[in-house]
C-alpha positions as CSV (number, residue, x, y, z in Angstrom):
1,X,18.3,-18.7,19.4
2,X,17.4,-19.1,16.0
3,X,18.8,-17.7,12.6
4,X,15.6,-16.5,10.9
5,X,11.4,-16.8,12.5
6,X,8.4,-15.1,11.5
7,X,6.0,-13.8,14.2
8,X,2.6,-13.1,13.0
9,X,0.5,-10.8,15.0
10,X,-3.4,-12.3,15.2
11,X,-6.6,-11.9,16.6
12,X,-9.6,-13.9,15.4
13,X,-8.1,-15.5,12.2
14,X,-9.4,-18.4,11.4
15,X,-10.2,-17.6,8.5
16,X,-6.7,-16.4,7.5
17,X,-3.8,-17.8,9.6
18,X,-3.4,-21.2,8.4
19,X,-2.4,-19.6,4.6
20,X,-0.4,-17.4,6.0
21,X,1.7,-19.9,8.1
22,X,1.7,-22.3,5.3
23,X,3.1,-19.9,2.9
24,X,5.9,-18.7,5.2
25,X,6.9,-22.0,6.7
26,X,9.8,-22.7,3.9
27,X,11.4,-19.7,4.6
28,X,12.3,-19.5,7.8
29,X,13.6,-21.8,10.4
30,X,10.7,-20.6,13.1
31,X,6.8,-19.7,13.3
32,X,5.5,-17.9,16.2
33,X,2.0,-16.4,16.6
34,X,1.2,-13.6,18.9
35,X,-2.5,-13.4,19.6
36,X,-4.4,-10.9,21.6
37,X,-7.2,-12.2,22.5
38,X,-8.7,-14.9,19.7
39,X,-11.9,-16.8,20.2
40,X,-12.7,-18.4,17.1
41,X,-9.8,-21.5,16.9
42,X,-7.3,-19.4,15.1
43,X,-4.2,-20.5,18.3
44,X,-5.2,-24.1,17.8
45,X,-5.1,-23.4,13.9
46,X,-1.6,-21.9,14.2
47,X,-0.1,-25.0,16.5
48,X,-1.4,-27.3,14.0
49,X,0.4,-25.7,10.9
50,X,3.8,-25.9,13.8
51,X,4.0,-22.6,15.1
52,X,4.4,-21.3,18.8
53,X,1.7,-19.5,19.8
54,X,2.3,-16.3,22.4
55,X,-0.8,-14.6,24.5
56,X,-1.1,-11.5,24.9
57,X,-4.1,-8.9,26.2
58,X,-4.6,-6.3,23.7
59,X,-3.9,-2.8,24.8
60,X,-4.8,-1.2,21.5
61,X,-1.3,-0.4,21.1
62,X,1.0,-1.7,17.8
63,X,4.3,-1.3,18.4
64,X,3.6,-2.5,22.0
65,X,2.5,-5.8,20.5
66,X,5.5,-6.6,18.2
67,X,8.2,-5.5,20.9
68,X,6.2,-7.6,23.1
69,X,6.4,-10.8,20.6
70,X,10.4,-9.7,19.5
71,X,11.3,-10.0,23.3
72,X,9.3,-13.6,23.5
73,X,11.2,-14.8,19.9
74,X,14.5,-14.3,20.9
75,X,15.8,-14.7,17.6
76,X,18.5,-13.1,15.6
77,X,16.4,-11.7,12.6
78,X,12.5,-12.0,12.0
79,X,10.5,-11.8,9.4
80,X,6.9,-9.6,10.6
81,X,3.8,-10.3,9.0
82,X,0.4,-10.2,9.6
83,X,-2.3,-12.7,9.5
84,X,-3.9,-11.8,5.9
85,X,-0.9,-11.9,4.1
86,X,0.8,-14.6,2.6
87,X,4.5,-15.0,1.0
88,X,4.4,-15.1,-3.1
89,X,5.0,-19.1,-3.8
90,X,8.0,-17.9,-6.5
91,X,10.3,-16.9,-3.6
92,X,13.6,-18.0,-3.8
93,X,13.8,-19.8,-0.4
94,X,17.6,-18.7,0.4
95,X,16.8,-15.2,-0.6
96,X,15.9,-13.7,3.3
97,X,18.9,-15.8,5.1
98,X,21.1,-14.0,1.9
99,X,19.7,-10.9,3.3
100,X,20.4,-11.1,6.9
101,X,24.1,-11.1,6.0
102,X,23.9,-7.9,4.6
103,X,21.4,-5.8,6.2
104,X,22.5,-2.7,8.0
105,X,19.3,-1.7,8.4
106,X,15.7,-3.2,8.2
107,X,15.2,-5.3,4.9
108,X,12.4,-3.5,2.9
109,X,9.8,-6.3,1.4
110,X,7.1,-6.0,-1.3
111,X,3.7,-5.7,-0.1
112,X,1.0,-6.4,-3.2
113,X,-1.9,-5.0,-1.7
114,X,-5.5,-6.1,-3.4
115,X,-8.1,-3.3,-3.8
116,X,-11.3,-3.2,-5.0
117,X,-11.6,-0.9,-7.9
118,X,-14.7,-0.4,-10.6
119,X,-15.8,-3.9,-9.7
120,X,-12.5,-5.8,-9.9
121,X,-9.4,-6.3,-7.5
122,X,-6.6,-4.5,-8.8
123,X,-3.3,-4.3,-7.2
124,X,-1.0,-2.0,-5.6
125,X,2.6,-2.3,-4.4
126,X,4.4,-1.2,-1.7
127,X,8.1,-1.3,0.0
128,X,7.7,-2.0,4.0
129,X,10.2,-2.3,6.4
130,X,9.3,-5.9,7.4
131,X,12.9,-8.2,8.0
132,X,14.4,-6.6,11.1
133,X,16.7,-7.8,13.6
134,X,15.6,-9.8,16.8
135,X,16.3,-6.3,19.1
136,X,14.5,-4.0,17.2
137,X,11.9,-2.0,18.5
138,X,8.6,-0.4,17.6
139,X,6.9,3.0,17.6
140,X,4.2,4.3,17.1
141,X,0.4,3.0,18.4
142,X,-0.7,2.3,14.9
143,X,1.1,2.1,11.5
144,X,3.9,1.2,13.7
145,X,8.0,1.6,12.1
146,X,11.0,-0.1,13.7
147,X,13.5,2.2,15.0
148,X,16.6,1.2,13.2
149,X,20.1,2.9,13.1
150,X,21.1,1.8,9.6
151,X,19.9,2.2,6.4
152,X,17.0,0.4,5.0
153,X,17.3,-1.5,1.7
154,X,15.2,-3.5,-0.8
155,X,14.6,-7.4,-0.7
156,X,13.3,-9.1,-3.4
157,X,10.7,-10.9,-1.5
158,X,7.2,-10.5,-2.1
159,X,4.5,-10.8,-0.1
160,X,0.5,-10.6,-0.4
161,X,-2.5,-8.7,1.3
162,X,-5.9,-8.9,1.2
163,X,-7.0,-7.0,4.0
164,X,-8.4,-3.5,2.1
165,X,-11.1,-5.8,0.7
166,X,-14.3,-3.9,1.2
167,X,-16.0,-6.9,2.7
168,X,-14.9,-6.8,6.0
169,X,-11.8,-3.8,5.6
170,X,-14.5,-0.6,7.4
171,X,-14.3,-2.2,11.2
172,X,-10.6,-2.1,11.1
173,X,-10.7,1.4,9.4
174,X,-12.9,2.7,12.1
175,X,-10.8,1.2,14.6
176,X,-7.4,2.4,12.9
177,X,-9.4,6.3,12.9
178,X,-10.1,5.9,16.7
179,X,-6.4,5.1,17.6
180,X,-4.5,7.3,14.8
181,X,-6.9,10.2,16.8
182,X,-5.4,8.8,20.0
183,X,-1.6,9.3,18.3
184,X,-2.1,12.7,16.8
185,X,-3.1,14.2,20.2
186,X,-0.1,12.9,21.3
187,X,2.1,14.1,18.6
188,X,0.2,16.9,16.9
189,X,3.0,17.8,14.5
190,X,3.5,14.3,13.2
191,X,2.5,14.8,9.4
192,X,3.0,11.3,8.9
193,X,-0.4,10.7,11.7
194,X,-1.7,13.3,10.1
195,X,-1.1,11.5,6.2
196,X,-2.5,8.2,8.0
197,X,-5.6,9.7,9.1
198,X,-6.3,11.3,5.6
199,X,-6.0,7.5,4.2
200,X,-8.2,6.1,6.5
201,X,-10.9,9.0,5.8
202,X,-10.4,8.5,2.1
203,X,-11.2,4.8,2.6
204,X,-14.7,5.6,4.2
205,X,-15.3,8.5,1.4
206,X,-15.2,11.3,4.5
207,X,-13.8,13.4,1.3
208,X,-13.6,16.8,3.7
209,X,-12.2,15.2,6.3
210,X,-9.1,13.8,4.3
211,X,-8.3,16.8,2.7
212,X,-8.2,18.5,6.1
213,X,-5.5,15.9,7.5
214,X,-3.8,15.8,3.8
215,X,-3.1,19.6,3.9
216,X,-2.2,19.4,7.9
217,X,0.2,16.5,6.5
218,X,1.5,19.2,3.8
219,X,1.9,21.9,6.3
220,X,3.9,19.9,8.6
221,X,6.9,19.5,5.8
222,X,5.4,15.9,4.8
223,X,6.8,17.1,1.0
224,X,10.4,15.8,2.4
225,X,9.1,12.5,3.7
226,X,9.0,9.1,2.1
227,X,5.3,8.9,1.9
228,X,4.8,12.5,-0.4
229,X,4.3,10.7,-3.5
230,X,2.0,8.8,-2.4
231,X,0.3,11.7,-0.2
232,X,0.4,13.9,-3.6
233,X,-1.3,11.4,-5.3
234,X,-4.0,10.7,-3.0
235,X,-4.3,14.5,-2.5
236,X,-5.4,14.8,-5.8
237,X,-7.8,12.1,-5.7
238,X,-9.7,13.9,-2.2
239,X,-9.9,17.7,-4.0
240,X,-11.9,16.0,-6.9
241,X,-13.6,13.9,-5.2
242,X,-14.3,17.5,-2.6
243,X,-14.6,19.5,-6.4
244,X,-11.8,21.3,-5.1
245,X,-10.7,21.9,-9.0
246,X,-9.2,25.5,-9.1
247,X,-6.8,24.2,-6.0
248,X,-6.1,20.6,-7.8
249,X,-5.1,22.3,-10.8
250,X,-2.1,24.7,-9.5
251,X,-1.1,21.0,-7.7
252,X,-1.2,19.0,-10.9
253,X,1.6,21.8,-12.1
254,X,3.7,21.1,-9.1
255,X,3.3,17.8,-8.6
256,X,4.4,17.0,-12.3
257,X,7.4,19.3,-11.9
258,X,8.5,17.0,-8.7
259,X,7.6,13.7,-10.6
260,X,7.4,13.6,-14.3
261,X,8.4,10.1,-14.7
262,X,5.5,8.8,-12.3
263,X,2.7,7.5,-14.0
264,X,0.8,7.2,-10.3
265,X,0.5,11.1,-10.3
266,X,-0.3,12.0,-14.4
267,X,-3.2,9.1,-13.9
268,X,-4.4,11.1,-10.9
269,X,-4.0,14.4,-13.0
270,X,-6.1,12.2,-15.8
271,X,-8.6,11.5,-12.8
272,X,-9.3,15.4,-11.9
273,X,-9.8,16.7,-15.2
274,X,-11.8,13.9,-16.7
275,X,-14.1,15.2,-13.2
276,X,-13.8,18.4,-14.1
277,X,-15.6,17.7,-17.1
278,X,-18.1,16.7,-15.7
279,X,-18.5,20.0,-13.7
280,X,-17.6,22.6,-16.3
281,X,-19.7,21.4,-19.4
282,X,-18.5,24.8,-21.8
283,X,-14.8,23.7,-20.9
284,X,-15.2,20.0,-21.5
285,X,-14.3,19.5,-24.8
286,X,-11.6,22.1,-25.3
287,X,-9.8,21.7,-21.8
288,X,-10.4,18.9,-19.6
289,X,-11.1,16.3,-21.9
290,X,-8.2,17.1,-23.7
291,X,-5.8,17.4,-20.5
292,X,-7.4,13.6,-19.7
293,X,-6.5,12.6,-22.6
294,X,-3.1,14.1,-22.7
295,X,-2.1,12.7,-19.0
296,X,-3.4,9.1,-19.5
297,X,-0.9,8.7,-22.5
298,X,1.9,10.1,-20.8
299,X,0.9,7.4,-18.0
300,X,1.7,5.0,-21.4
301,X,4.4,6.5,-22.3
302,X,5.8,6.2,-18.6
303,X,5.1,2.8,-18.6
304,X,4.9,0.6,-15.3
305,X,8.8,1.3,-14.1
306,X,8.5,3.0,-10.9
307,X,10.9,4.1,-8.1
308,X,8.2,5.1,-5.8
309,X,7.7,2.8,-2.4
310,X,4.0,3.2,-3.4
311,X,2.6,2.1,-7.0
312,X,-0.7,1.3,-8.2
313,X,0.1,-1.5,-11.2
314,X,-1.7,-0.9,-14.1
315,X,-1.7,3.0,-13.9
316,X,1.3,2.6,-16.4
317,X,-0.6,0.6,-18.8
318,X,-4.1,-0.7,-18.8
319,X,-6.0,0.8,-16.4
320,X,-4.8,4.2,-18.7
321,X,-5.6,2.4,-21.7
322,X,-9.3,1.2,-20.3
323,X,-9.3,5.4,-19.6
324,X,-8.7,6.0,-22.9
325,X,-11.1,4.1,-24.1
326,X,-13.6,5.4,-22.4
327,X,-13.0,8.9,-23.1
328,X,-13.1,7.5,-26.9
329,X,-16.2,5.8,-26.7
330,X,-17.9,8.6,-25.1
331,X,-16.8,11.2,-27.9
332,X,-18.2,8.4,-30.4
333,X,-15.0,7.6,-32.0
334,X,-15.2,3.9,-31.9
335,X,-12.7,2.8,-33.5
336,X,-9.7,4.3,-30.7
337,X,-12.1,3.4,-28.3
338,X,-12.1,-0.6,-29.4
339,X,-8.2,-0.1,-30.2
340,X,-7.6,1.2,-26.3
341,X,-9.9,-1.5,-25.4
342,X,-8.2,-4.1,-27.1
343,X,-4.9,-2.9,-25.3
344,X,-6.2,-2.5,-22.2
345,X,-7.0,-6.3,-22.2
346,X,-3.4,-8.1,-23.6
347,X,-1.4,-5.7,-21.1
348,X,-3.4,-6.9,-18.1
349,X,-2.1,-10.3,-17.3
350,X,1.3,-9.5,-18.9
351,X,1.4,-6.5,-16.5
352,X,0.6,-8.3,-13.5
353,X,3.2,-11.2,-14.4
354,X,6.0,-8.7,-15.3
355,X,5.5,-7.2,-12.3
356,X,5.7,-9.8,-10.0
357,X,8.8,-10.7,-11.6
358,X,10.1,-7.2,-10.7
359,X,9.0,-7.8,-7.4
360,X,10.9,-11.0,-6.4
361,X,14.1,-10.0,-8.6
362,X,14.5,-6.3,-7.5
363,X,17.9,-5.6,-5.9
């Protein structure tokens, strides 16, 4: 049995698999690739970069796939990823073996998710329960979570994913709709399927849709789950993007009395009033211009520290500078609007750097 393996869950690859195994190989004593069903060379790709490749048939079923992989490993700890991400090369290569002698729980790693956003790919982080012992199981059909009797806790290990890309990212959300449908008929008073479905609507713009799963999410006590900052912030998002503005405005109040330190939710409050504006034309420039205005700084005044499993980088610094400087130019004072500008651009790659930094140092 060995200390420490990765198992990789694939199907039709190719493209992908051989920088994921590559990136992963130094920290971990095994590779093993469980593939459902590939046809394009991606088993033949993962032998050649020295891992063990597992078949199994698809039964559109998650958690069946990893338990069905775990039980093949056999090893004492594992390491899960997927085939489109790929392990940060600054890693310390001792640091998951330093975590396996401490875990009580399942180790939570960094996930920097890249999005595309107004033409460019920002980033996103998230905390996911990802290093787990070798007789863990899994539940749940889709957006699967090992059940675990200890606590969870933070590893600074960072890892990469590309897969919300447009170009490619609306099969697998149609696919992830059809079996999160599947899973809420089955547990109807899950608000964390219900929260699931609401991201996958918001990701193919089915505005109405989202905010009906969003509010089922909120009805079903999804305000004392781990995933309410993030639903609060995507809430907002959906009732502007519905013009939902009298019920995003009593929100914004409560949201920033449950988080006034998150820039995530006053860059979303920025987000509905700045569309507001462009609804309510007599109450532009004395309300909702302003209250953009007045929530972007605060994001700058926040800053990029963030306790949240879930942060959007740059909502703490230049994507509410660029904001700013919109709002500026479009109110024809040039000269704030060149000075957010300006700082919009220097904090972007110093951001993204201090961040990562964060990432792989974080205890």
């Amino acid at each position: 049995m060995s200390n420490l393996a990765v198992l990789v869950l694939a199907k039709d690859e190719a493209s992908k698999i051989e920088r994921c195994l590559n990136s992963v190989r130094p920290y971990v004593d095994r590779m093993a690739v469980l593939d459902t069903g590939s046809r394009d060379g991606t088993q033949d790709l993962a032998r050649s970069c020295g891992a063990e490749v597992f078949q199994s048939t698809w039964r559109r079923d998650f958690a069946l796939a990893r338990n069905t992989g775990l039980a093949l490993l056999s090893a004492k700890w594992v390491l899960m990823l997927d085939a489109d991400e790929w392990v940060d090369s600054q890693c310390s290569e001792n640091t998951l073996r330093d975590a396996t002698t401490i875990l009580q729980g399942a180790g939570l790693i960094c996930c920097r998710n890249v999005f595309d956003l107004h033409e460019r790919h920002e980033l996103a982080d998230s905390w996911v329960p990802r290093l787990v012992s070798g007789n863990t199981r899994y539940r749940g059909r889709i957006h699967e979570q090992p059940i675990t009797s200890g606590s969870d806790q933070r590893v600074p290990f960072l890892i990469h994913h590309d897969g919300y890309l447009k170009n490619g990212y609306e099969s697998k959300s149609l696919r992830n709709i059809e079996l999160l449908h599947e899973e809420v008929r089955a547990y109807p008073k899950d608000a964390y399927l219900h929260f699931q479905l609401g991201v996958q609507m918001e990701a193919v713009e089915r505005w109405e849709e989202a905010y009906g799963f969003y509010k089922s999410s909120w009805t079903l006590g999804a305000i004392d789950r781990p995933f309410a900052h993030d639903l609060a912030v995507r809430w907002l998002h959906v009732l502007s993007k519905a013009s939902r503005f009298q019920e995003a405005v009593s929100d914004c109040d409560n949201f920033q009395r449950i988080w006034p330190n998150s820039s995530d939710v006053h860059f979303a409050i920025g987000n509905v009033a700045l569309s507001a504006a462009t609804f309510d034309n007599e109450a532009a420039l004395t309300v909702w211009l302003p209250a953009a205005e007045a929530a972007w700084k605060k994001c700058l005044e926040i800053g990029e520290e963030s306790i949240q499993a879930h942060h959007v980088l740059g909502r703490g610094s230049y994507l509410a500078a660029y904001n700013l400087s919109v709002i500026y130019e479009g109110l024809g004072y040039t000269s704030q609007a060149a000075s957010y500008r300006d700082l919009a651009d220097k904090t972007r790659a110093i951001v993204k750097a201090a961040n990562q930094s964060q990432a792989l140092f974080h205890h």
